[in-house]
Each structure stands twice: as structure tokens, then as C-alpha cells.
KEFI-804695 format. One record per residue (C-alpha): residue in one letter; y, x, z. Coordinates in steps of 0.5 Angstrom, whole numbers, plus 500, padded with zeros to 3 digits. Example, Ala and Ser with C-alpha at 12.3 -4.5 7.8 and 13.67 -1.06 7.14 Angstrom:
BEGIN
<rest = a, north = 491, east = 525, up = 516>
<rest = s, north = 498, east = 527, up = 514>
! end
This chain:
BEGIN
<rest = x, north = 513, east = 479, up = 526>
<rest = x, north = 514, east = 487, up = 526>
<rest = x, north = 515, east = 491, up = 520>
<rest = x, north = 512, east = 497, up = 523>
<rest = x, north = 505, east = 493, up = 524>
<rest = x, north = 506, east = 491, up = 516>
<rest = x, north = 507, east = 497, up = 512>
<rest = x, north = 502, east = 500, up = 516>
<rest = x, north = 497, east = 495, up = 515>
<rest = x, north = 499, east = 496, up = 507>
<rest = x, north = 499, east = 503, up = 508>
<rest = x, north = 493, east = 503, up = 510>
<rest = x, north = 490, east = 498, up = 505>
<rest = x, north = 495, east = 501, up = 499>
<rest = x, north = 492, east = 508, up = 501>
<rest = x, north = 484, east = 505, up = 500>
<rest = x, north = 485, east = 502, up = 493>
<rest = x, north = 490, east = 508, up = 491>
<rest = x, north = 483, east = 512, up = 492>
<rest = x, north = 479, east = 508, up = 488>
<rest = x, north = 483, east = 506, up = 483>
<rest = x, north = 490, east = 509, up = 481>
<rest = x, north = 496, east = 503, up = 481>
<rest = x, north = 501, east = 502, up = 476>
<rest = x, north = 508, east = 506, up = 479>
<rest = x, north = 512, east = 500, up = 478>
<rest = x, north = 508, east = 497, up = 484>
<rest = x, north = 507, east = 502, up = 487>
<rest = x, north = 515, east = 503, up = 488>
<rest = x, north = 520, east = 498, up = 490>
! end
């Protein structure tokens, strides 16, 4: 599994839910 495959893909999906809906910044960070 690339890791480098998986945050884009999260970047990717966390940026259209970003843009529609804000979320919490204890999710957001680590």
C-alpha cells in the first residue's frame, strides 16, 4: 500500500467535504 497514493486520495476527498462542509479541526489534525 503507498502512502503517497492514500493521502492524495484523502487530500482529494478531505478537500470536497472541506469545501462543503467545514470540519471540526480536532479531525482535521492528528
Amino acid at each position: 500500500v503507498a502512502p503517497m497514493v492514500d493521502i492524495q486520495g484523502l487530500t482529494s476527498i478531505w478537500h470536497h467535504i472541506s469545501t462543503r462542509t467545514p470540519l471540526p479541526t480536532n479531525t482535521a489534525e492528528p
